[in-house]
N, C-alpha and C positions, 0 to 999 in steps of 0.2 A: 460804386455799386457793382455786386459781379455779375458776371456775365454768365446770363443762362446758358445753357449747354444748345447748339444749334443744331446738331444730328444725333441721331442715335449712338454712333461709332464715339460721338463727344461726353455724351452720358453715360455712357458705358466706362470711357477712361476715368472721369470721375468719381464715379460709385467704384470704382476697382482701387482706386487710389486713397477715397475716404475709406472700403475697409481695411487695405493695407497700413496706410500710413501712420494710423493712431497703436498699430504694434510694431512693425518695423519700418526700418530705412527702404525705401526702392530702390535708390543705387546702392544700398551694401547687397540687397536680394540678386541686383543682375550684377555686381563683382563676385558675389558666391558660386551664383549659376554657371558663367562664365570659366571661373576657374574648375567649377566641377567636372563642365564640357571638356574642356582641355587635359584634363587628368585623366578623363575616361576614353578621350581620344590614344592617349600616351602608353594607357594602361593596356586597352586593345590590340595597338601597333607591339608590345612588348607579346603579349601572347598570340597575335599571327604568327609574329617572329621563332617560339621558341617552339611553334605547331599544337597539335591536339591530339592529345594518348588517349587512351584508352582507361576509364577509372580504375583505379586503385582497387585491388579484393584485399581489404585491410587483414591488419592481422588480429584487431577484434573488432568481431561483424557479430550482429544478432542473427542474419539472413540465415534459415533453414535448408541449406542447400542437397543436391542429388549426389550423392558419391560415386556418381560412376564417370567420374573428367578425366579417368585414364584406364585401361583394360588391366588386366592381374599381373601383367610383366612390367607396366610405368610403360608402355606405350602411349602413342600420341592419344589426346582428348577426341571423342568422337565427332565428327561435322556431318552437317546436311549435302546437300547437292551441288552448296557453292562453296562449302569452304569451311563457312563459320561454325563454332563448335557449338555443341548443341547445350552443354551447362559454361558455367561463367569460367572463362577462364583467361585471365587478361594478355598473357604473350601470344596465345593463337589468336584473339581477335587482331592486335597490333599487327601481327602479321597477315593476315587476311586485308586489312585496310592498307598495307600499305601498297600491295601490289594494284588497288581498283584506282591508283589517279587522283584526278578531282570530284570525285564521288561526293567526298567530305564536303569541299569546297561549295560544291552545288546543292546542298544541303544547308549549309549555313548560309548561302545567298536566297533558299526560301523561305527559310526561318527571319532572316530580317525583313524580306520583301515583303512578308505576310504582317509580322508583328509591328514594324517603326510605324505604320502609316497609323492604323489605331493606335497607338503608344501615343501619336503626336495629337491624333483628335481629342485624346482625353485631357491631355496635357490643356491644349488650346483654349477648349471648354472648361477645363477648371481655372484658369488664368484670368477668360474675361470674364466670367461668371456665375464663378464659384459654385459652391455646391448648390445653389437653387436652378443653374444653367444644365447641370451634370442629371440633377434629376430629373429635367422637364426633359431630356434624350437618351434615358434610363433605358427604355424597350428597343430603340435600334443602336445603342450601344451592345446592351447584350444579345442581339440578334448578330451583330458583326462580331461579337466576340467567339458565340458559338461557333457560328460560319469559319472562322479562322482555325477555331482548335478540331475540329470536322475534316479541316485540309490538310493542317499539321499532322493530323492521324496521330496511332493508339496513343502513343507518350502522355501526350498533351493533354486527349480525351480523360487519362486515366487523371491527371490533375485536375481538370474540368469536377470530374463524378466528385471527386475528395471537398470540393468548395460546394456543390451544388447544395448541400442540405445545412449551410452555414447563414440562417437568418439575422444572427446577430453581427455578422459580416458583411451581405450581397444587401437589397435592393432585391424585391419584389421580384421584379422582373428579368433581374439576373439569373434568380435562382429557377422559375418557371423556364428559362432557356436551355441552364446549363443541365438541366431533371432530364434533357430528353436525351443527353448523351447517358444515360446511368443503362438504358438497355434498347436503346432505338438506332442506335447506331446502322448505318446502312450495309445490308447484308451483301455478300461474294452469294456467288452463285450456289445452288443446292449442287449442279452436280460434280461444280470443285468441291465439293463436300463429300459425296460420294465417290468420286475417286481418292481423296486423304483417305476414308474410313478404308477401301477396299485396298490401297496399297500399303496401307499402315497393319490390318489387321492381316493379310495376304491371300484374301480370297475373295468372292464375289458378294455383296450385303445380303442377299437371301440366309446364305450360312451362317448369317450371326443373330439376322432380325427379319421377322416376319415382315413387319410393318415401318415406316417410318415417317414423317411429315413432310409433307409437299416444301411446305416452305418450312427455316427455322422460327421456332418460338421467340427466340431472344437473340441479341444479336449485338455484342462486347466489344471494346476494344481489342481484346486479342484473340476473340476464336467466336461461334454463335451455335446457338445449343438447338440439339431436335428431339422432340420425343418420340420413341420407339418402340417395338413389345419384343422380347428376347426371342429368337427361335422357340418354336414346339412349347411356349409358357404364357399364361396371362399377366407376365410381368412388364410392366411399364418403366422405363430407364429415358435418362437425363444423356443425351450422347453430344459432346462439347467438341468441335472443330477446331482447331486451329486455323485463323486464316493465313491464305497462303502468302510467302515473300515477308512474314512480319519480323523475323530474326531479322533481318538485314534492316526492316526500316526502325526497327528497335535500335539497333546496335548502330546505326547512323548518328538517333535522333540523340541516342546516347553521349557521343561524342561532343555533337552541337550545344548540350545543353553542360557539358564539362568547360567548356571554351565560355561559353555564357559564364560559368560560375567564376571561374578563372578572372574574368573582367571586375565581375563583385569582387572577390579576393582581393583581386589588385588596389581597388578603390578605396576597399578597408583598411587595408595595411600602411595606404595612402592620408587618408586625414585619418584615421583611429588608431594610432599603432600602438597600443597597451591591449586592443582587445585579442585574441587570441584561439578564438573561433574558426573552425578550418573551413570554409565553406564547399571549398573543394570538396574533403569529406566526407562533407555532409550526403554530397550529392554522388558524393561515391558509391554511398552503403545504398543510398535510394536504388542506384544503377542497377547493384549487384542484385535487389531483392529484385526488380523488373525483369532482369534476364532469367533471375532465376525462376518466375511465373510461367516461362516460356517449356519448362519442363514438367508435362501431364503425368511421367511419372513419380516423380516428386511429390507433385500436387496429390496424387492417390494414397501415397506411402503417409502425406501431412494431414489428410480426411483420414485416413483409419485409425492413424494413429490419434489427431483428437478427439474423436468419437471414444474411442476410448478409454482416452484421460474422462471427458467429463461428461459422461455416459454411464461409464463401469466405475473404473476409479472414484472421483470425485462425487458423481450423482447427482449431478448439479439438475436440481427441480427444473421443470418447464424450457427446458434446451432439446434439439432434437438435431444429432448432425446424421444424413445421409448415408447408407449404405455406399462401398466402392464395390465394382465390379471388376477387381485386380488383370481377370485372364480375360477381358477383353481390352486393355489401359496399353497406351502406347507412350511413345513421347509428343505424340501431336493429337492422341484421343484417348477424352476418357469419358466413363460410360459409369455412373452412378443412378443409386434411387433415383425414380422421378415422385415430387413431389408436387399436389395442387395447394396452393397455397394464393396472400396477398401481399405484396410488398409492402413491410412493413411501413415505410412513410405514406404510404397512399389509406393506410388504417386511420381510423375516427383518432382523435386526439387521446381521447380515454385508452383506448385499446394500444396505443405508444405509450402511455405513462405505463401503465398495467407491464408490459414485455418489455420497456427498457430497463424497468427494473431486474428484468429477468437475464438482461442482456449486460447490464456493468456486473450482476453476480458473476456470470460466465467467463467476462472479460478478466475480470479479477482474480477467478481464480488461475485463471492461463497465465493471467501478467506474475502474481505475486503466489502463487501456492504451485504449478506444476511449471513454470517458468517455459511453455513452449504455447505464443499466442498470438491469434489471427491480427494482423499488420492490416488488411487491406478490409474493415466491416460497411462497406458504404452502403444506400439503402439497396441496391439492386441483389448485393449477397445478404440479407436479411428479409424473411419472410413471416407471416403467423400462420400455422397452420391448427385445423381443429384436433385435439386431442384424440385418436383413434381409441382410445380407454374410455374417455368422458370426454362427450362431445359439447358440454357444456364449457369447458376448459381450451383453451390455447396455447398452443408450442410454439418456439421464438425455434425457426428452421435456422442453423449459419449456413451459407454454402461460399464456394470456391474457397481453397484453402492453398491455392497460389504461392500465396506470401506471407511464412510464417517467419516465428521471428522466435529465437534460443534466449534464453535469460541464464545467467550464473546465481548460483544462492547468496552469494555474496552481494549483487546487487539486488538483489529482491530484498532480500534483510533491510539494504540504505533507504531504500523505496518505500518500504514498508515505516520507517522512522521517519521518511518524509513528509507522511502524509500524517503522521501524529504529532509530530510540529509544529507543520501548518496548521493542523486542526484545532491547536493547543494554540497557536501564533508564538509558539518557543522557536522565535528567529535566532537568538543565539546558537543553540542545537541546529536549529538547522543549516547556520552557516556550515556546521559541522558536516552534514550530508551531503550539502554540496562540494563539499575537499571532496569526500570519499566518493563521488559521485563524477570528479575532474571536471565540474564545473566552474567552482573557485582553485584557486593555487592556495597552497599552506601557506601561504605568508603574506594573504589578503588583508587590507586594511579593516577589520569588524567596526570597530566604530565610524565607518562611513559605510560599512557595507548592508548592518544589521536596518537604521532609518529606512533608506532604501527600501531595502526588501517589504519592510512596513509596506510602504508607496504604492511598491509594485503589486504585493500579491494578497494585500489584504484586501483591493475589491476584485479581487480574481477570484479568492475564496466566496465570496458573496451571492457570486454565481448570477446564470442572466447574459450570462455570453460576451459580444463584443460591444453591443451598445449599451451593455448597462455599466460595464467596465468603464465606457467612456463618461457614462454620467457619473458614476463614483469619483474617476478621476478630477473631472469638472467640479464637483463636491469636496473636495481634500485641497485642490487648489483656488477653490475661493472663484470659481466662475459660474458658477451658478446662473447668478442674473444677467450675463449675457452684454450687460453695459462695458465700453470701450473700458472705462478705466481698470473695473476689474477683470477684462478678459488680455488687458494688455500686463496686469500685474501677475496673474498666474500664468499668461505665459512664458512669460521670464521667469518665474522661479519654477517650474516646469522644467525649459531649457537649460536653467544650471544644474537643474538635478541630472538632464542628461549628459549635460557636457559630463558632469563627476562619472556618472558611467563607463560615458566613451573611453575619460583619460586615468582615471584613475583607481578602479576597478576590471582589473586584466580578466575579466569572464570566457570561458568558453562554451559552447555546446558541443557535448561528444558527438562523433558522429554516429553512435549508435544508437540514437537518440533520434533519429530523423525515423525510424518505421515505428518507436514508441508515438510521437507525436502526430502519425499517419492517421493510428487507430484513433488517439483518443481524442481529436481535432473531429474524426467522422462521428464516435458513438458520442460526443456531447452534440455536435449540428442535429442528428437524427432526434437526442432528448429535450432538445431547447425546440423540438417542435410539438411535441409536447406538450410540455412545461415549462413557458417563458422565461420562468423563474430558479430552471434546474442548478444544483452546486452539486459540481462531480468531485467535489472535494470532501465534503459533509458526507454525501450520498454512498463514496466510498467506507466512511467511518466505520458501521458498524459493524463490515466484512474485516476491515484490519481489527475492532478489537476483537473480534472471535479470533481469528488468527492468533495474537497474542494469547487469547487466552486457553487456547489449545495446545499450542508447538511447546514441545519441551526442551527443543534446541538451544544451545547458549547464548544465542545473539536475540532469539526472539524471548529469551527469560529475562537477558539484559532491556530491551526495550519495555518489556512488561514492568520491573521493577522500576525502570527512568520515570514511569508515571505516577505508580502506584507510592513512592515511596519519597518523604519527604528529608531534605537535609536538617541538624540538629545543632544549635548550641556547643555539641560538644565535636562536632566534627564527623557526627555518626548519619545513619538515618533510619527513619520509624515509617511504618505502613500508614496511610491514611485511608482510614478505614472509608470515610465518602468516596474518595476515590477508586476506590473498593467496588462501592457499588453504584457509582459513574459508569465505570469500565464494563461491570456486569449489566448493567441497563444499556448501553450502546452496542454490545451484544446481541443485546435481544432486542435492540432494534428502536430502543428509546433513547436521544442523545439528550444529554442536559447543555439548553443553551446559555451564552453568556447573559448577563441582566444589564446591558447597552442594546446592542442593533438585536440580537441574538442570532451573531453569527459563528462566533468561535463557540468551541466547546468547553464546558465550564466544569473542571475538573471537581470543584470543588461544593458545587451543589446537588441534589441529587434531585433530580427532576420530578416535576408534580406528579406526570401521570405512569411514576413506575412501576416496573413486572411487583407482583405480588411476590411476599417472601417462599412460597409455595414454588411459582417458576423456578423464581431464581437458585433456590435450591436445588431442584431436579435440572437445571443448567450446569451447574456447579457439580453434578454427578455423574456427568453424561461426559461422552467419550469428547465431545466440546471442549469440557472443565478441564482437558487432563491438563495442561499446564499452569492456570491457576489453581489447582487442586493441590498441586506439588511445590511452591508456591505458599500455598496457603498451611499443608502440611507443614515446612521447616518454620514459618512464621508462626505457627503455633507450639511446635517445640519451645521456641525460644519464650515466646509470651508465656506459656504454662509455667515454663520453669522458674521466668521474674517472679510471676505471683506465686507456685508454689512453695519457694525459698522465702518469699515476702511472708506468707502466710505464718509457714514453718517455724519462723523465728520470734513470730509475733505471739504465736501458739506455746513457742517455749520461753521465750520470758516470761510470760504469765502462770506457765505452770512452776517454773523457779521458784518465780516470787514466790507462789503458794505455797512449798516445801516446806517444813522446820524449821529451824535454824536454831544450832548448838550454842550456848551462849557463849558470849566473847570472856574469857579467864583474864585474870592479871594477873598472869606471867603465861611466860611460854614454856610446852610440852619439850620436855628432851629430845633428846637423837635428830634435832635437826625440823622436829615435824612444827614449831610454832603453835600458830592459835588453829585449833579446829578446822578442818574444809566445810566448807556449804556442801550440801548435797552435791550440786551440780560439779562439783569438781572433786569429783570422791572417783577414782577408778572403777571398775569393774568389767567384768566376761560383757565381749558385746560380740557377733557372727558379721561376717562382714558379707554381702551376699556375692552371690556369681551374674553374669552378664545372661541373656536371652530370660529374663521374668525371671530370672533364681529355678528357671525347670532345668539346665544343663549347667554340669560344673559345682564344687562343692562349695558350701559357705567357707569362709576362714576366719578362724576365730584372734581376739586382738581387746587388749585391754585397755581404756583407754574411760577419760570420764564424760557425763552427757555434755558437758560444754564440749568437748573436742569434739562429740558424732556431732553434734548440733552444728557446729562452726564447719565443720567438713562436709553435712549432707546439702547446709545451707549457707551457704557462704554470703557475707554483708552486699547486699547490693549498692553498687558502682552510684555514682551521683545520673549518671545517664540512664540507668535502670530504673533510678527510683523515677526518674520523668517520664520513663516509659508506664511503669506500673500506672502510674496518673493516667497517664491518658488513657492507657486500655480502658479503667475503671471510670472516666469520664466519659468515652465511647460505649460500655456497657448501659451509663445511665440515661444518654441520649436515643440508645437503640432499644434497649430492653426496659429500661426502670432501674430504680433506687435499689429493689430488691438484689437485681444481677452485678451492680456496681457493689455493693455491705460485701456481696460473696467474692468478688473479682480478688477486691482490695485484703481479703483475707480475715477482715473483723469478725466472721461469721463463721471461722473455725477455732475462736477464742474459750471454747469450750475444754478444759486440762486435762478433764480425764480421758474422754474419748478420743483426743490428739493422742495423748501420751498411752495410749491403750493399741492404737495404729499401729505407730512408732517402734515402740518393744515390742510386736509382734513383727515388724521385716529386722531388726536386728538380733528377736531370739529365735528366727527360723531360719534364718536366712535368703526367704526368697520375697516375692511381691505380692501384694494381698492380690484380692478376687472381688467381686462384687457377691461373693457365699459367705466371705470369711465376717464371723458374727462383730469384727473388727472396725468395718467397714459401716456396718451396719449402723453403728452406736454411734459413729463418728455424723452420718447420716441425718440418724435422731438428733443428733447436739443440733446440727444444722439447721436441721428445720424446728427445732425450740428456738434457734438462735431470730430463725427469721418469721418464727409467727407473730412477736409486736406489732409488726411490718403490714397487718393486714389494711392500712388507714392506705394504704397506696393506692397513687389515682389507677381509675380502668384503664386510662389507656395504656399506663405499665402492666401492669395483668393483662391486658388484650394481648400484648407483645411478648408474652413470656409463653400464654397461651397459644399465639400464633405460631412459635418454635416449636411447641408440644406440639399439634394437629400437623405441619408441614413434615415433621420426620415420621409421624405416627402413618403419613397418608400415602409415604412413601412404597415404591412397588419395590417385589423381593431383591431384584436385581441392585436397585440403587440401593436398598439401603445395606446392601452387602459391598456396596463398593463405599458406603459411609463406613462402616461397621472395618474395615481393610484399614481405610486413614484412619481410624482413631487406635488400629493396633499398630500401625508405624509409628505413630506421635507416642502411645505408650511406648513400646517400648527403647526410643529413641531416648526420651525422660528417663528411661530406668538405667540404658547403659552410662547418661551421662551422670548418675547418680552416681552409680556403681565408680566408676573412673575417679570422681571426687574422693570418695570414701578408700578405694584404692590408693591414691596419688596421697594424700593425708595420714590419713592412719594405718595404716600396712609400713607407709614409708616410714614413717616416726618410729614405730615399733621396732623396723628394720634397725635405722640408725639406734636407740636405746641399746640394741642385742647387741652391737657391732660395738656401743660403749663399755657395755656390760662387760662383754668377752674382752677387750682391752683391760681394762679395771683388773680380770683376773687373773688374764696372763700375767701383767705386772707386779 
């Protein structure tokens, strides 16, 4: 019989052992551990040994920096009062550091002294009892955690604010602790405040400000703000401190936390060494954008100028950035609008869903349209204020602009197809952005890489944060229920999916990647409070397809067509016209979900509750459209011209047929001529016309018979045409009716004489009909004889033919002069490539005859 457990310390080994044991070995756990200690011991000792630089200012940073790190001769970089320069500049901090000692030294002796001891409680408490021991010490856990990063000062703090609004991350009461570092931070003296303002601006504070506040309003890790009134104005201003001595304990904590990375590094490189990831880095580029926070005039130059962008420029609805006050801005004070306002996380839930939406438009378009975007939005730089227009409305305020961050077009393009990949779950494609993105190497394994990614980032897309990430994962791996056996089975194939990772997929993350991740780690914590359920993936969708359907740039016509356009049998590819108007409803703000979870987007349905054909038109004309408009222009060249050469030929066999015909002789005509010609192969005077509608440049005249204009103005379509022509006219009957499919496909201009009546009028005038010319008209008439049988068509086809007629008829003068522009590029695009044909054909044959002719009689 066993033996009950006799103490507590005895039950406790037990219950630690029943839930270890039935997943892993204990002694393979302490020979793991064991060897981990000793590698990190090894690793350590190698980087005391080789010391601690100063990070790396790579030579590609996103970091928005201050240009002034040297005077107009390439003199020395400016410094403060001890030394250290005052923008990032890595050979003068190395040498400032090296002259202070153990400075360093005793800075990395606080940092561990502060952090091992908690490191080790948490550790201890999750060991003997596990996460139900961790939660029941959840509140003086993160009460000692605060307390530590309080001590450690700003660095640390400003890591604290970046986690604190991350629920699907922290515990309750982690996140209530670390909220009061976001602007409670303990304040430096008002009148060290007042002497920075008066030795920085260089005069006494009456001369700049009537008034100013006893104490600061707020109070940051790196400076604490007061409100003010301007001299001799009833203007109210935001005036931000720098607190004193923070360059040096930046620029310490800086080093301390490269030495930390350097350990990880080592350990990486140590059991992973396929992966490829520089952590150093990583932690580099963090550095550079930190110190560069530390310069207020930076910071003024990065508010005006985003105000700008997406204020004037862009016009981005419901965003409100701040005034600067440039001639009163130092490098340790700046002096902006003051604004009354609520921190946005402290807003009722409704009122966060309402302005985060206002707030990822914003971000997006900084990240991916003007490529210069705020790096640091935690809740403390995010406010709502009332609309001073309509006070019923609210403004999503940014402030401090610290730390901005430079994008290339080039990667906003990859980014941009990043997020229509995943959207689409086109993992293939997207292995592809991640090359171009040097996150995978060219010469990555896809077929281990593409499952994976599946794994990874299909309930990433799902949205819901970290905890729902983890129930997906739990979900996918078959642990669900929680029982030993199946918690023990998924998580070995869990583990082997990650060993494949570790060893066999060389991934990296650039390091310019770590201030993208800054932002978007803060503004999804901020929306997951919200909206438990937020997907900053989806949510982004319908900002990227406007994008698309606007930019007429090459790389965004190329992603546009990647969607829009399907590969074919013959090696080609055809527009899919749902897709069409997928793209155009995601747009405007309708995505079609897939019909499983409905969470990818489903290219290939057009969602129930779409824009009416009226929007979507007025979409489609609007300066939005211009690059599906252009786009849609050349794709209509080409479709007009299948069907009207389809039409053309179908229109002249039929009038052929109907001609005469000389009877067949038995025997043949002398000189060569045989039996009789058919009509259609009789010569005669034909005008060949000129290019711009036959208004410039003379016709040329050219003999030649209706089968040869026929064959030259309409040439046999290709076998891949004629599958095109199908589908258009399948697409017609699906969209429009039966009626628009009879007209597409061409049956409905089988009328001979009013074809052949058109026809000899651009070949005996030489130029392009008109919609006056009485040519036109008859051909017109045939038309609609051809389609009055047709009246038995159900309504909902006449609703939809009718709906075309009202949406263009409803149109204002503006758009329909920008419809009325496309359909004269699309003519006359059709008429030059007519002309060219008829050129290339019969001009050229004529030429050659002459060229025979004239040989024949020289000889």
């Amino acid at each position: 019989r066993a033996r009950r457990p006799s103490s507590r310390r005895d039950r406790r080994a037990v219950t630690t052992r029943a839930r270890i044991g039935g997943v892993l070995d204990v002694a393979k756990v302490g020979e793991v551990a064991g060897n981990a200690a000793a590698a990190a011991v090894e690793v350590s000792k190698a980087v005391r040994m080789r010391g601690v630089e100063a990070p790396d200012d790579m030579a590609k940073s996103y970091v928005a920096k201050g240009t002034a790190a040297a005077d107009s001769n390439g003199g020395p970089v400016a410094v403060d009062e001890e030394g250290l320069p005052l923008v990032y500049d890595k050979a003068a901090i190395q040498a400032f550091w090296a002259k202070q000692g153990g400075a360093l030294q005793k800075r990395w002796g606080e940092f561990i002294g502060l952090s091992v001891p908690f490191l080790t409680r948490v550790a201890t408490l999750s060991i003997t009892g596990g996460a139900e021991e961790l939660s029941r010490n959840d509140a003086s856990l993160a009460r000692d955690a605060r307390i530590i990063i309080e001590k450690l000062g700003p660095t640390y703090i400003k890591a604290g604010q970046m986690m604190s609004v991350r629920p699907d991350v922290l515990p309750q009461a982690a996140l209530d602790e670390l909220a009061i570092l976001q602007d409670a931070v303990k304040p430096f003296e008002t009148s060290v405040a007042i002497a920075t303002i008066e030795n920085e601006l260089g005069g006494p504070l009456g001369e700049f400000f009537d008034e100013i506040s006893e104490q600061p309003v707020a109070a940051a890790s790196l400076a604490q703000v007061y409100r003010a009134r301007l001299t001799g104005t009833d203007t109210y201003v935001a005036v931000k401190v720098q607190r004193p001595q923070i360059l040096s304990t930046v620029s310490k904590d800086l080093y301390v936390l490269r030495r930390a990375a350097e350990v990880y590094q080592g350990l990486i490189e140590r059991f992973a060494p396929q992966q490829r990831t520089d952590y150093v880095a990583l932690l580099n580029e963090w550095a550079v954008g930190f110190y560069t926070e530390l310069d207020f005039l930076n910071e003024a130059e990065n508010q005006r100028r985003s105000r700008d962008l997406i204020m004037n420029q862009e016009k981005v609805k419901g965003v409100y950035v701040p005034e600067v006050y440039h001639e009163l801005c130092t490098r340790r004070v700046l002096v902006t609008e003051w604004i009354d306002g609520v921190k946005l996380s402290d807003c009722p839930k409704e009122e966060i869903r309402e302005l985060i939406g206002v707030g990822q438009e914003s971000f997006l378009v900084q990240l991916l349209q003007v490529g210069f975007f705020h790096s640091d939005p935690h809740p403390g730089n995010l406010m709502k204020m009332t609309d001073p227009s309509d006070p019923s409305k609210n403004l999503l305020v940014i402030l401090d602009f610290g730390l901005m961050a430079s994008i290339q077009q080039e990667d906003m393009d990859t980014m941009v197809s990043s997020i229509i990949h995943l959207a689409n779950k086109d993992y293939p494609a997207l292995v592809d952005d991640f090359i171009d993105l040097k996150i995978l190497p060219t010469d990555c394994d896809r077929a281990k890489v593409i499952p994976l990614m599946d794994k990874a980032l299909s309930p990433y897309v799902k949205g819901g944060g970290a905890k729902k990430y983890e129930a997906e994962l739990k979900k996918l791996y078959n642990m669900e229920d929680g029982t030993l056996s199946s918690t023990a089975g998924g998580f070995q194939a869990m583990t082997q999916d990650l060993l494949t990772v570790l060893n066999d997929i060389p991934f990296s993350i650039p390091p310019y990647f770590a201030l993208l991740g800054r932002a978007v780690v803060t503004l999804e914590g901020i929306a997951l409070i919200g909206d438990p359920d937020y997907r900053l993936v989806m949510e982004a969708y319908p900002f990227v397809a406007r994008k698309l359907l606007r930019e007429d740039r090459p790389a965004a016509q190329r992603a546009l067509q990647e969607v829009l356009y399907a590969g074919t049998t013959g090696g080609g590819s055809i527009l899919q016209g749902k897709r069409l108007a997928v793209m155009l409803n995601s747009a405007m703000g309708v995505v079609a979900r897939d019909a499983g979870e409905g969470v990818f987007v489903d290219l290939d349905t057009i969602p129930e509750d779409s824009v009416s054909l009226q929007d979507g038109l007025r979409y489609l004309l609007s300066p939005s459209g211009d690059s599906l408009r252009g786009l849609l222009e050349k794709e209509a060249v080409g479709a007009a011209d299948v069907l009207l050469r389809q039409a053309a030929r179908k229109s002249g066999g039929r009038l052929f047929a109907q001609l005469p015909r000389a009877p067949k002789l038995p025997f043949d005509l002398p000189f060569g001529i045989g039996q009789p010609l058919n009509p259609e192969n009789i010569p005669g005077p034909f005008l060949v016309p000129s290019k711009d509608l036959g208004r410039a440049g003379a016709p040329r005249p050219v003999f030649a018979s209706p089968s040869q204009v026929l064959e030259a103005a309409a040439p046999r379509l290709s076998r891949e045409e004629e599958l095109f022509a199908i589908s258009l006219a399948d697409l017609a009957q699906g969209t429009l009716g039966s009626d628009a499919a009879v007209l597409l496909s061409g049956d409905a201009l089988l009328e001979p004489a009013a074809a052949a009546s058109l026809l000899l009028s651009v070949f005996a005038t030489g130029r392009a009909p008109t919609a006056q010319d009485a040519q036109v008209a008859a051909l017109a008439d045939a038309v609609r004889a051809q389609l009055a049988p047709a009246e038995s068509s159900s309504d909902a086809e006449s609703e939809s033919v009718d709906d075309i007629i009202a949406a263009v008829r409803d149109l204002s003068p503006e758009e329909s002069a920008v419809l009325g522009a496309s359909a004269t590029r699309v003519a006359e695009a059709l008429w030059d490539g007519l002309v060219d044909r008829l050129e290339g054909s019969l001009l050229a044959n004529e030429a050659g005859a002459g060229a025979g002719a004239a040989a024949a009689a020289a000889k």
